[in-house]
MIMI-104434 format. One record per residue: x, y, z of N, C-alpha, C, O, CB in turn. Coordinates in pm, whole numbers, plus 50000, padded with zeros to 5 digits. Glycine has a CB too. Example, Ala and Ser with C-alpha at 12.3 -4.5 7.8 and 13.67 -1.06 7.14 Angstrom:
# residues 2
- n.x:n.y:n.z:ca.x:ca.y:ca.z:c.x:c.y:c.z:o.x:o.y:o.z:cb.x:cb.y:cb.z
- 51319:49431:50780:51230:49550:50780:51320:49670:50780:51424:49668:50846:51131:49553:50905;
- 51285:49775:50708:51367:49894:50714:51290:50003:50787:51341:50114:50804:51408:49940:50572;
END
This chain:
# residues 233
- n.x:n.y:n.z:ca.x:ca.y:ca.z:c.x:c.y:c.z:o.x:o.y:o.z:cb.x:cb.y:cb.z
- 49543:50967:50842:49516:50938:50701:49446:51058:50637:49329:51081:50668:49429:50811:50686;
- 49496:51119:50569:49458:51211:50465:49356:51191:50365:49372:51179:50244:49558:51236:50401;
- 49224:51188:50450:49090:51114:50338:49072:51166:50216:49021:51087:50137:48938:51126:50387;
- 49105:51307:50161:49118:51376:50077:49202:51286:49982:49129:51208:49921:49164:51498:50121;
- 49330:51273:49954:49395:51207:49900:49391:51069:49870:49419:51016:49762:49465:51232:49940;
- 49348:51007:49990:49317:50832:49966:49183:50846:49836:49191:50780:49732:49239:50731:50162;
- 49058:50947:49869:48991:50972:49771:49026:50989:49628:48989:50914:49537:48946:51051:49805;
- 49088:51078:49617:49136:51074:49448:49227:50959:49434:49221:50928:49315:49227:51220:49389;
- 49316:50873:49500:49354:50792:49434:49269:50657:49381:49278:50580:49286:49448:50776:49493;
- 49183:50672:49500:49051:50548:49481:48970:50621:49348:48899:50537:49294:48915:50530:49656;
- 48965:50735:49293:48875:50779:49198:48978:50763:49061:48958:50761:48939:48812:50942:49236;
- 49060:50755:49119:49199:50760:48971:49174:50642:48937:49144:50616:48820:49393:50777:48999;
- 49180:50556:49026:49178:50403:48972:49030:50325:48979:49038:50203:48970:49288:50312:49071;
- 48878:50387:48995:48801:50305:49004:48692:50355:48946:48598:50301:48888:48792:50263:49114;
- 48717:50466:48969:48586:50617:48916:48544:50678:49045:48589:50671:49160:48401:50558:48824;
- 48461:50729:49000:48403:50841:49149:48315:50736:49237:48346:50726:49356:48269:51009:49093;
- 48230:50674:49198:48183:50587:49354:48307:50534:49387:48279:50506:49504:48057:50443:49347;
- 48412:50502:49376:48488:50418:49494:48525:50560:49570:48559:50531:49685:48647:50301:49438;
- 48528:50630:49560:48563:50753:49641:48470:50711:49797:48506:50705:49914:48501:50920:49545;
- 48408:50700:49764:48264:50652:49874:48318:50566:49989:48288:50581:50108:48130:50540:49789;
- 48417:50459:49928:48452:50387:50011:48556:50415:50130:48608:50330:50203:48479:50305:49944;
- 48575:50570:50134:48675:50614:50199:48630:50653:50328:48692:50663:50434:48738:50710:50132;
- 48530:50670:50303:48466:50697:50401:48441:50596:50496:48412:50631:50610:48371:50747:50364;
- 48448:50457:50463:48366:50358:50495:48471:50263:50601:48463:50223:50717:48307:50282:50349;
- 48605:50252:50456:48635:50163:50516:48770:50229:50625:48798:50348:50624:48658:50049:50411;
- 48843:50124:50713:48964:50171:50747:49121:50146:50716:49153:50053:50643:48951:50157:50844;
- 49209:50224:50769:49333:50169:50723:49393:50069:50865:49508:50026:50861:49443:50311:50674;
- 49343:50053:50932:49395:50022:51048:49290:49828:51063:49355:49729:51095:49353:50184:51183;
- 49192:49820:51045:49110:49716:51072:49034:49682:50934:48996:49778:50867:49014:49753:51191;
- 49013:49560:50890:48898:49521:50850:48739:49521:50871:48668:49520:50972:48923:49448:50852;
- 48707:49522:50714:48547:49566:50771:48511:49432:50644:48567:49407:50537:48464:49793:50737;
- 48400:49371:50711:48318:49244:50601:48262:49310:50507:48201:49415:50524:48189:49146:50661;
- 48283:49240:50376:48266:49276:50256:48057:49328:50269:48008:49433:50226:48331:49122:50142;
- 47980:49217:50339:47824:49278:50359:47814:49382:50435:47704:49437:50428:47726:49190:50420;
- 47905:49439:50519:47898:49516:50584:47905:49673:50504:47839:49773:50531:47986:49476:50672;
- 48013:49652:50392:48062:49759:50349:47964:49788:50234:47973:49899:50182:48206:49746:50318;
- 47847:49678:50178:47746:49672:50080:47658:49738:50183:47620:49846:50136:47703:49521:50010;
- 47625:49724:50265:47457:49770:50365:47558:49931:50346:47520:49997:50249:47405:49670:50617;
- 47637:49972:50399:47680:50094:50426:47701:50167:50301:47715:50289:50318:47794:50090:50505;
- 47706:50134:50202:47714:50161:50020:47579:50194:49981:47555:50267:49885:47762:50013:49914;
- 47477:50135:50065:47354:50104:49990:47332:50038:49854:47245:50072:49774:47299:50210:49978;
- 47427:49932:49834:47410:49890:49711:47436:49749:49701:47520:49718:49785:47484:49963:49626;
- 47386:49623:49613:47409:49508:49606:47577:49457:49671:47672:49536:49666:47377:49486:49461;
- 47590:49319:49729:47697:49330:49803:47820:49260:49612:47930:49207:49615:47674:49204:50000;
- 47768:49280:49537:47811:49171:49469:47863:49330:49353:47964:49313:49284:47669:49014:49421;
- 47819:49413:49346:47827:49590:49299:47921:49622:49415:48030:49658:49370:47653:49705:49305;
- 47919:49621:49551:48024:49662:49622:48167:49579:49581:48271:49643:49566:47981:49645:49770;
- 48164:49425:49564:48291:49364:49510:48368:49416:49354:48479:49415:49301:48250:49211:49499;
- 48246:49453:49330:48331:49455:49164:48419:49593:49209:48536:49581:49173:48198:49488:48979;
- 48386:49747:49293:48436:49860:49279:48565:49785:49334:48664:49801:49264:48364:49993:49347;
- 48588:49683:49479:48663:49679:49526:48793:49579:49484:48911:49579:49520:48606:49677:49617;
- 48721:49498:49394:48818:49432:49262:48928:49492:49256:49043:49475:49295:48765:49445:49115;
- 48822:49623:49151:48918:49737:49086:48989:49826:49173:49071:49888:49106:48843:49828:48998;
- 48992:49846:49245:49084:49905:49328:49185:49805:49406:49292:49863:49419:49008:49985:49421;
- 49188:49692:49454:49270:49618:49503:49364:49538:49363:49464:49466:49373:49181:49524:49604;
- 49293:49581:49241:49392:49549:49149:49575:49627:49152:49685:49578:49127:49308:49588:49017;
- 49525:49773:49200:49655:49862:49166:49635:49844:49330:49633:49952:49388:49659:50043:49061;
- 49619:49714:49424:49681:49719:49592:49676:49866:49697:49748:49932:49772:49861:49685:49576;
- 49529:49861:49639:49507:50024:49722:49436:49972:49798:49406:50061:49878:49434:50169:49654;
- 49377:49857:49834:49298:49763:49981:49323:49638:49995:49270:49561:49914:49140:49751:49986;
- 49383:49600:50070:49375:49467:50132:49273:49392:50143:49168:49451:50169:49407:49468:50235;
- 49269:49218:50126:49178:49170:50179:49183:49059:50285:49289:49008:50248:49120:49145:50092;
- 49142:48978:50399:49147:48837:50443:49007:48811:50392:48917:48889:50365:49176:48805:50612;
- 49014:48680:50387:48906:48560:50392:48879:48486:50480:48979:48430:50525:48920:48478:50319;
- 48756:48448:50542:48679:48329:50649:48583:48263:50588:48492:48314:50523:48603:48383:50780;
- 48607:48119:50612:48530:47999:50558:48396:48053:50657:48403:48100:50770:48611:47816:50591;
- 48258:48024:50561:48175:48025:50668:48120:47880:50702:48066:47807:50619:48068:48122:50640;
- 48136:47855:50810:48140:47676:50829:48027:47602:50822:48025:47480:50837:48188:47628:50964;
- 47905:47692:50793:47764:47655:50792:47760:47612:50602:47745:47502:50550:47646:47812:50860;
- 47773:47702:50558:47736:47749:50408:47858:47745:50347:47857:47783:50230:47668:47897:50388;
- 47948:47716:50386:48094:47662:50283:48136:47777:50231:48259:47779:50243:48070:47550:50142;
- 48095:47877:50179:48150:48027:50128:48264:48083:50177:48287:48050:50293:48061:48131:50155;
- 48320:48135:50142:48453:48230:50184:48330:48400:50196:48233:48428:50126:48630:48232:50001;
- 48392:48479:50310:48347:48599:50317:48480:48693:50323:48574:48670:50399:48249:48610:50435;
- 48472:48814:50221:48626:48849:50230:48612:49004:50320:48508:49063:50289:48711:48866:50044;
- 48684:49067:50410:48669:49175:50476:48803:49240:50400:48875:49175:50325:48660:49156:50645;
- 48824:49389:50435:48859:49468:50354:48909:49591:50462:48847:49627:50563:48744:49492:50247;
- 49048:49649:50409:49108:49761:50455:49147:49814:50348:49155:49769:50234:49205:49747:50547;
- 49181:49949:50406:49224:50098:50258:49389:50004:50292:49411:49959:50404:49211:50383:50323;
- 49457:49992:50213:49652:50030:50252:49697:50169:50186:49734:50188:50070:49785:49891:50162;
- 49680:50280:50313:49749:50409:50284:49828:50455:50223:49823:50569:50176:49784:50446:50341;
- 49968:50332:50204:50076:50381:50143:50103:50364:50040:50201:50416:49987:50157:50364:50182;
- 49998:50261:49967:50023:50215:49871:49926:50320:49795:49953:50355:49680:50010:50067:49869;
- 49852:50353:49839:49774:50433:49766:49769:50595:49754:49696:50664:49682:49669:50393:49802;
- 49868:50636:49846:49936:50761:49832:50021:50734:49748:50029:50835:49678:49993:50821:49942;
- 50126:50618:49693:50260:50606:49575:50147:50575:49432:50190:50592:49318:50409:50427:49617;
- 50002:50529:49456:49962:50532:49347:49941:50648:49313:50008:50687:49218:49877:50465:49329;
- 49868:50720:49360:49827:50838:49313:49939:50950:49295:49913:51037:49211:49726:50880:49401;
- 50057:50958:49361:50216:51023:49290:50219:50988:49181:50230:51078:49097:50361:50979:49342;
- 50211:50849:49133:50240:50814:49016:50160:50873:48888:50189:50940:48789:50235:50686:49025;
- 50062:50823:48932:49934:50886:48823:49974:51055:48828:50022:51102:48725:49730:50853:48899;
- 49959:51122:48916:50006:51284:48911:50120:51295:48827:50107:51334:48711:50050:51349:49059;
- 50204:51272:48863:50353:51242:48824:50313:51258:48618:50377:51326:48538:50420:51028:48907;
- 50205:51178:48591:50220:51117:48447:50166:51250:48438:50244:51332:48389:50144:50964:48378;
- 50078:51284:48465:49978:51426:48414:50073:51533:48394:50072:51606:48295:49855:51490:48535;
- 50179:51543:48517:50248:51663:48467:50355:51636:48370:50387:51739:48310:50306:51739:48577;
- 50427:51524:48332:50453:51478:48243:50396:51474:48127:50468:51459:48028:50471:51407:48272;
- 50277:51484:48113:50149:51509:47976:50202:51672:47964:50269:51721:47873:49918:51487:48034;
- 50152:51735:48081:50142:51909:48079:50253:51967:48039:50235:52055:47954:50117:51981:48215;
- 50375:51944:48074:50514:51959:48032:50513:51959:47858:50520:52053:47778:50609:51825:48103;
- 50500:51810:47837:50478:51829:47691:50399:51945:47625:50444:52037:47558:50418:51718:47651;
- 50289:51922:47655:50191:52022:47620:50266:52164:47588:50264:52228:47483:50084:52034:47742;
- 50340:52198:47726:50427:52351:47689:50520:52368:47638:50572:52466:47584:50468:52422:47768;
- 50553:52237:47659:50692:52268:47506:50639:52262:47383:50678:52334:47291:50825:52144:47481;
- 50555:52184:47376:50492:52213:47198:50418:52316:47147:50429:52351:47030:50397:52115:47151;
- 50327:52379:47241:50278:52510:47224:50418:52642:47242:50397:52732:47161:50149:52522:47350;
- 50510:52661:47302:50587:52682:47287:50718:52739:47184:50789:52837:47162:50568:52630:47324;
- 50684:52577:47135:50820:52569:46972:50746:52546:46878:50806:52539:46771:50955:52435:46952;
- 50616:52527:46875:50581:52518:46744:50414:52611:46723:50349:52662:46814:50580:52338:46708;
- 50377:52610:46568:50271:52724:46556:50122:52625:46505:50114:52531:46425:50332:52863:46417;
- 50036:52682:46574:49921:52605:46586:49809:52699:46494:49778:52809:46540:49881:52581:46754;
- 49760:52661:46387:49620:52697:46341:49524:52668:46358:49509:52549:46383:49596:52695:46261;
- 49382:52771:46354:49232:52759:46372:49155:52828:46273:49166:52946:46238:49189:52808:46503;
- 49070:52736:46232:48904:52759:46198:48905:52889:46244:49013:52898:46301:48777:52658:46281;
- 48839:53013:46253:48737:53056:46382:48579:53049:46357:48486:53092:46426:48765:53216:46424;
- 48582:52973:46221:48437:52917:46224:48392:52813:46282:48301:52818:46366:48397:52892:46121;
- 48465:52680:46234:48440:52580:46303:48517:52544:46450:48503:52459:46537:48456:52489:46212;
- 48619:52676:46422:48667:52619:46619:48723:52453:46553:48646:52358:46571:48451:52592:46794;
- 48823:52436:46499:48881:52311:46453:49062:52377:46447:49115:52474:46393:48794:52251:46276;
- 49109:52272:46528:49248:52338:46531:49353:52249:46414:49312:52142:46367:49315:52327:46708;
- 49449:52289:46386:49511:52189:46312:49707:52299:46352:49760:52406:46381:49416:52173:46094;
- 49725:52161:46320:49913:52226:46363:49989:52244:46216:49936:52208:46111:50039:52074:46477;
- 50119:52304:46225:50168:52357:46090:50164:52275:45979:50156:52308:45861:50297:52397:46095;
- 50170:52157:46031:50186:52084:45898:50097:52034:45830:50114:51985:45718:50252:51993:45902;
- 49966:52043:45907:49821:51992:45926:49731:52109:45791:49643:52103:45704:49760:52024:46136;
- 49833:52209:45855:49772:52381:45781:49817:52378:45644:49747:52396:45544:49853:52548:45856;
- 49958:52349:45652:50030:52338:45518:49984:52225:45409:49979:52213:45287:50177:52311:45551;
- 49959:52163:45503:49889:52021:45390:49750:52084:45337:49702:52001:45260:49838:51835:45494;
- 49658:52209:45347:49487:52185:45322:49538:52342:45286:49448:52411:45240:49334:52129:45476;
- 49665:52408:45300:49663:52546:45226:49632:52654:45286:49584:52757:45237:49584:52551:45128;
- 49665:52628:45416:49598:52691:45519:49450:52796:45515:49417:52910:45545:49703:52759:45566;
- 49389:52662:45454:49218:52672:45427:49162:52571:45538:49233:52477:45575:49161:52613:45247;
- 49037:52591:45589:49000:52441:45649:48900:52390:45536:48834:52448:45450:48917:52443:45820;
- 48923:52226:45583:48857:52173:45474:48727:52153:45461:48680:52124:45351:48899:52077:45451;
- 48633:52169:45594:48511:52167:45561:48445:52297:45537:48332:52304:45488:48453:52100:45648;
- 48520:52408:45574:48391:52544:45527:48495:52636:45438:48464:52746:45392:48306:52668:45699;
- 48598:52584:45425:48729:52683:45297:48726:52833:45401:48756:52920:45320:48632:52735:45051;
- 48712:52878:45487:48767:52952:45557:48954:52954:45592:49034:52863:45617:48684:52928:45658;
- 48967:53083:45580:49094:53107:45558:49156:53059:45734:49082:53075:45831:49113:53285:45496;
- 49289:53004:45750:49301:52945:45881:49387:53050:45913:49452:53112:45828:49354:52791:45900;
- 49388:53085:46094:49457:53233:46170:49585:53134:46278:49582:53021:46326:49291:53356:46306;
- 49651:53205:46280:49777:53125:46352:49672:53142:46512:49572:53213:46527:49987:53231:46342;
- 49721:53077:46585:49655:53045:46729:49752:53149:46806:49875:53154:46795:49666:52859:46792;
- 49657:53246:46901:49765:53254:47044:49741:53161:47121:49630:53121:47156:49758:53378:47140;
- 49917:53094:47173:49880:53020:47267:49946:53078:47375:50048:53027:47420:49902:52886:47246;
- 49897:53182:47422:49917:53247:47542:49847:53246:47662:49883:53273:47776:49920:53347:47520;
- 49728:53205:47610:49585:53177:47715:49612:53017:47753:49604:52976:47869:49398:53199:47616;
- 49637:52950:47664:49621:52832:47694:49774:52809:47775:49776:52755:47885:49580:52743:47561;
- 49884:52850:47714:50018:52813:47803:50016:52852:47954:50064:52778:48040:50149:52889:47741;
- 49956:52978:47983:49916:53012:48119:49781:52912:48198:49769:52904:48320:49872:53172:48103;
- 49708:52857:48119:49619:52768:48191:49729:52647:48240:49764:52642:48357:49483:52710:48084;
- 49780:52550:48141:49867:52516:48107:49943:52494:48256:49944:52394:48327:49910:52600:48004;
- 50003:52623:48273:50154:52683:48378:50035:52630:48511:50059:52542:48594:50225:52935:48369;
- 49919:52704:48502:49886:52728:48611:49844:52566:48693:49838:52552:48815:49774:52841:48590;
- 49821:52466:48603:49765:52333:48651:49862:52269:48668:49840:52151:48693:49676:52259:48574;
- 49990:52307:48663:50134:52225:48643:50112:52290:48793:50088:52205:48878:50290:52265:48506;
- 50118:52454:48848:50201:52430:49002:50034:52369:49065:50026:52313:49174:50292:52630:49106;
- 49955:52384:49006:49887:52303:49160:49902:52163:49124:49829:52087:49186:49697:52333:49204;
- 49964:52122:49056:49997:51935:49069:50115:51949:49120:50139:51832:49150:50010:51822:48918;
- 50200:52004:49150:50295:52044:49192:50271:52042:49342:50321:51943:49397:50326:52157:49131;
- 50188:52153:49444:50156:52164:49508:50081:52041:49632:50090:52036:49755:50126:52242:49449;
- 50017:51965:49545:49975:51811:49549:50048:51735:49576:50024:51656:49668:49934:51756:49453;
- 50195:51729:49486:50258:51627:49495:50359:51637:49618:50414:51541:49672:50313:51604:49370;
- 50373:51767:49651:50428:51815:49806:50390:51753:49892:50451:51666:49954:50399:51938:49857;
- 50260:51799:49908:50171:51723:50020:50177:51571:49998:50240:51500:50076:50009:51769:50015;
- 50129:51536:49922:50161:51357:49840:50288:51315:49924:50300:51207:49982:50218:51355:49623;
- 50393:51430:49921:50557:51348:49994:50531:51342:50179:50561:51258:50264:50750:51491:49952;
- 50468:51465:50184:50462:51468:50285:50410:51402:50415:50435:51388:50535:50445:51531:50268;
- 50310:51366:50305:50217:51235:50381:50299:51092:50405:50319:51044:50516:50075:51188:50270;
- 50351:51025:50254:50432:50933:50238:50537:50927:50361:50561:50827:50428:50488:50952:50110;
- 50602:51077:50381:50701:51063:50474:50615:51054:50584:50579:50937:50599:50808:51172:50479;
- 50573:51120:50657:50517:51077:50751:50484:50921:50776:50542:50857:50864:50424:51147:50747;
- 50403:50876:50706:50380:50732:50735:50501:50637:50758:50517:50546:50840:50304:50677:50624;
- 50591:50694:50648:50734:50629:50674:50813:50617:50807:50885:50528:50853:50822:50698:50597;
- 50773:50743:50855:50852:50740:51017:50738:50684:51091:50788:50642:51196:50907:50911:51096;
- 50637:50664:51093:50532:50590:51177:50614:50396:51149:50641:50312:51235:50321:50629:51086;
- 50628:50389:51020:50617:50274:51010:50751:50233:51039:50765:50117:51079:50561:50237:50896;
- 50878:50325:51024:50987:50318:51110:51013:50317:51259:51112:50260:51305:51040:50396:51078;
- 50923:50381:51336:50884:50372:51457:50834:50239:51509:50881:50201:51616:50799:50462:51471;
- 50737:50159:51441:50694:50057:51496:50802:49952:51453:50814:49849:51519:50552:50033:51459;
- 50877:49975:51350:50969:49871:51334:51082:49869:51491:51079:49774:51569:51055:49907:51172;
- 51157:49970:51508:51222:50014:51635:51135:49922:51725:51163:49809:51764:51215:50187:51671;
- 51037:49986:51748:50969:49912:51882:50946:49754:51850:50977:49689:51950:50807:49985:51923;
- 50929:49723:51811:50923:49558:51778:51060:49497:51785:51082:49395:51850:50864:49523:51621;
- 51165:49571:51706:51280:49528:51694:51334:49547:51884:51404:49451:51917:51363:49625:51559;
- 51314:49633:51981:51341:49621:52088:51281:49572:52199:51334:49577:52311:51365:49695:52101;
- 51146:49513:52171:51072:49412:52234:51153:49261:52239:51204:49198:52331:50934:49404:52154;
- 51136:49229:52063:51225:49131:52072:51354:49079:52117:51384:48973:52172:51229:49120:52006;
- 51451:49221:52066:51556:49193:52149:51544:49230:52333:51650:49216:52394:51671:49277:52077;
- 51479:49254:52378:51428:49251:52540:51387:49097:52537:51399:49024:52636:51275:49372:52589;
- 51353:49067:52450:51261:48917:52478:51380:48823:52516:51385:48761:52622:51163:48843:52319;
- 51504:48818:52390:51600:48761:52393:51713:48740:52461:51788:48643:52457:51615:48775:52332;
- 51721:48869:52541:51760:48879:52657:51734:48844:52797:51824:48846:52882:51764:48954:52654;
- 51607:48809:52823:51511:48782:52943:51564:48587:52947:51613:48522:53040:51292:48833:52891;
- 51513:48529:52757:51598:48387:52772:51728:48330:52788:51755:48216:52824:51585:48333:52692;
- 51831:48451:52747:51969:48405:52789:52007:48417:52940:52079:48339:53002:52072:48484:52710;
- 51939:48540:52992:51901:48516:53148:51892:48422:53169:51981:48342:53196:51801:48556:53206;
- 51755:48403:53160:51684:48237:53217:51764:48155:53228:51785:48096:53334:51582:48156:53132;
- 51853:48124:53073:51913:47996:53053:52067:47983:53167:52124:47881:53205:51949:47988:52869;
- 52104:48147:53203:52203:48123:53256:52209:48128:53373:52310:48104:53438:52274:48171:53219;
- 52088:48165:53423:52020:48136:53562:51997:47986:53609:52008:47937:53721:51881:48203:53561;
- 51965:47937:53507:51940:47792:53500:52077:47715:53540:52099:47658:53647:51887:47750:53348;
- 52167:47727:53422:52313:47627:53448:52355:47676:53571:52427:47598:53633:52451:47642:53330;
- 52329:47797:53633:52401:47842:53741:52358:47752:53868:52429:47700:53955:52374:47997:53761;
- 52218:47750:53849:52153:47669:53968:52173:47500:53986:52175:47427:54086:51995:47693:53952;
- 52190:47471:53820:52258:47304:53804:52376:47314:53856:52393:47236:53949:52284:47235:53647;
- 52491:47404:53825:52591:47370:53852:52605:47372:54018:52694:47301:54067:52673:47444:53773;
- 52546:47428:54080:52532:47507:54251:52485:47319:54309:52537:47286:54416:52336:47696:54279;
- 52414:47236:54256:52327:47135:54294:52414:46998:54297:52448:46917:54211:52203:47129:54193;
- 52429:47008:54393:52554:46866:54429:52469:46694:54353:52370:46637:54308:52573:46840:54687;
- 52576:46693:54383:52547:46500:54240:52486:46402:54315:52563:46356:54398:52730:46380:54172;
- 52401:46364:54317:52319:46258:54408:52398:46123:54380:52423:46063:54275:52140:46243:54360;
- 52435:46090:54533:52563:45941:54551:52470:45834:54510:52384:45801:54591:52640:45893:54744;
- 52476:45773:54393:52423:45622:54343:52512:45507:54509:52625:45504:54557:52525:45573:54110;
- 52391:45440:54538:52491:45319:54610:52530:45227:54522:52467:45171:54432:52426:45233:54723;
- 52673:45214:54568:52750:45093:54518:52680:44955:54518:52611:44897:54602:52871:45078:54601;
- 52718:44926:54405:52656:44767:54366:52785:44655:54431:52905:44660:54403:52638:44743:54148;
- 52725:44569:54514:52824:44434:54582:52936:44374:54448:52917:44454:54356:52690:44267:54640;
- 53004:44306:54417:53064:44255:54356:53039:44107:54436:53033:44094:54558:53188:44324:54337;
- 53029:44017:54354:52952:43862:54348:53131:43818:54501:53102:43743:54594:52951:43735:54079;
- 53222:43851:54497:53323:43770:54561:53266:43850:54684:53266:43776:54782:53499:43774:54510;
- 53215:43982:54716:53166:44031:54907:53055:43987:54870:53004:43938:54971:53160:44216:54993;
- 52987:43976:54785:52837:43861:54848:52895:43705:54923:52864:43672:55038:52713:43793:54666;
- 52963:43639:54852:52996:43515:54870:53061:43549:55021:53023:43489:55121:53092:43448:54745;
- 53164:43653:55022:53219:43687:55141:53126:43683:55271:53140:43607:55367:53273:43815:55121;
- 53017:43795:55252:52888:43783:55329:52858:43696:55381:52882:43683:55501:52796:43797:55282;
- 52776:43583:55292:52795:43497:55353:52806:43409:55418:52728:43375:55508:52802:43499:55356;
- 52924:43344:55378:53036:43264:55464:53010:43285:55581:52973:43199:55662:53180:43298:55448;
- 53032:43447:55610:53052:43469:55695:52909:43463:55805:52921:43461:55927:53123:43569:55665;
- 52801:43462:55747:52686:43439:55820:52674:43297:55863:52635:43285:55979:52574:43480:55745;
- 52693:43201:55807:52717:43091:55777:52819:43027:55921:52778:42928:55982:52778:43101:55626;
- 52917:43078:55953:52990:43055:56022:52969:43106:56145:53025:43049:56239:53080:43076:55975;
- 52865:43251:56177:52794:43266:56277:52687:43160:56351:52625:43195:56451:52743:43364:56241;
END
């Protein structure tokens, strides 16, 4: 698990303390919700609300246990890795989708500034006030956006760069989780095989097992026959 990454997606969706929880909790086991409050250092009822919000967009799992003394439900808690590596693609995904825009409009169209007040306004913004600004009547200067399109360029490849790794991880887990499917899927079918054995081990041994001879029941005319015949002894 790539704690780095599970982090920003827990910070995308919760703010920066749920980042905290990455540390804490696992992807593999549950941990009790008081458990994960003592280790937070913070009220256990402040640890539920961060984990609300993050199990809203299914970035942690939860079970529940009745406690049989005190009637309460206690809920324990895991990260789910994969879901929270496709969240955080997604969210990336939108940003460079924001940034994109961003360079095509700086791009194709011409941007004015203040350089007093540092107040930007776009062509039509300029054309509407006379390309004066309206609070100090300073004359407005077309913008280079050369500084900014290169900031711009430059935050597009490291989200870029991110979202590499982002696949890379995803895939990975994918063949883990393809792997355990295989192995389960050939347990079972081993399993299923072991009972058609059995079963045909079984009829083999019925059929091998000779028929146990019921004795014949008298018919009432060799009783009477019987007998007579004692009778006459």
């Amino acid at each position: 698990m790539d704690k780095k990454l599970i982090k920003d997606a827990f910070t995308e969706a919760a703010g920066k303390q749920a980042e905290l929880l990455v540390d804490i909790l696992d992807d593999k086991k549950y941990m009790n919700e008081f458990l994960i409050a003592k280790k937070l250092d913070v009220p256990v009822n402040q640890a539920r609300n961060i984990l609300y919000k993050i199990s809203e967009h299914g970035l942690v799992s939860s079970t529940r246990k009745k406690d049989k003394k005190k009637g309460w439900f206690t809920y324990s808690w895991k990260i789910e890795e994969m879901r929270s590596l496709e969240f955080l693609k997604e969210a990336i995904s939108r940003r460079m989708d924001q940034i994109r825009n961003q360079i095509r409009s700086r791009e194709t169209r011409e941007f004015y500034v203040c350089e007093r007040c540092h107040v930007e306004f776009n062509e039509e913004n300029a054309l509407l006030h006379d390309f004066v600004c309206p609070e100090c009547g300073n004359v407005l200067t077309l913008k280079d956006n050369s500084k900014l399109l290169k900031e711009f360029k430059k935050n597009l490849e490291g989200f870029e760069i991110m979202l590499n790794t982002i696949d890379g991880e995803i895939g990975r887990e994918q063949a883990i989780e393809s792997k355990k499917i295989k192995i389960k899927e050939a347990v079972m079918k081993r399993a299923k095989l072991k009972e058609k054995a059995a079963a045909r081990e079984k009829a083999r041994k019925a059929a091998k097992k000779p028929a146990s001879k019921k004795p014949k029941k008298q018919t009432k005319a060799h009783k009477k026959s019987n007998s007579s015949k004692k009778r006459k002894k």
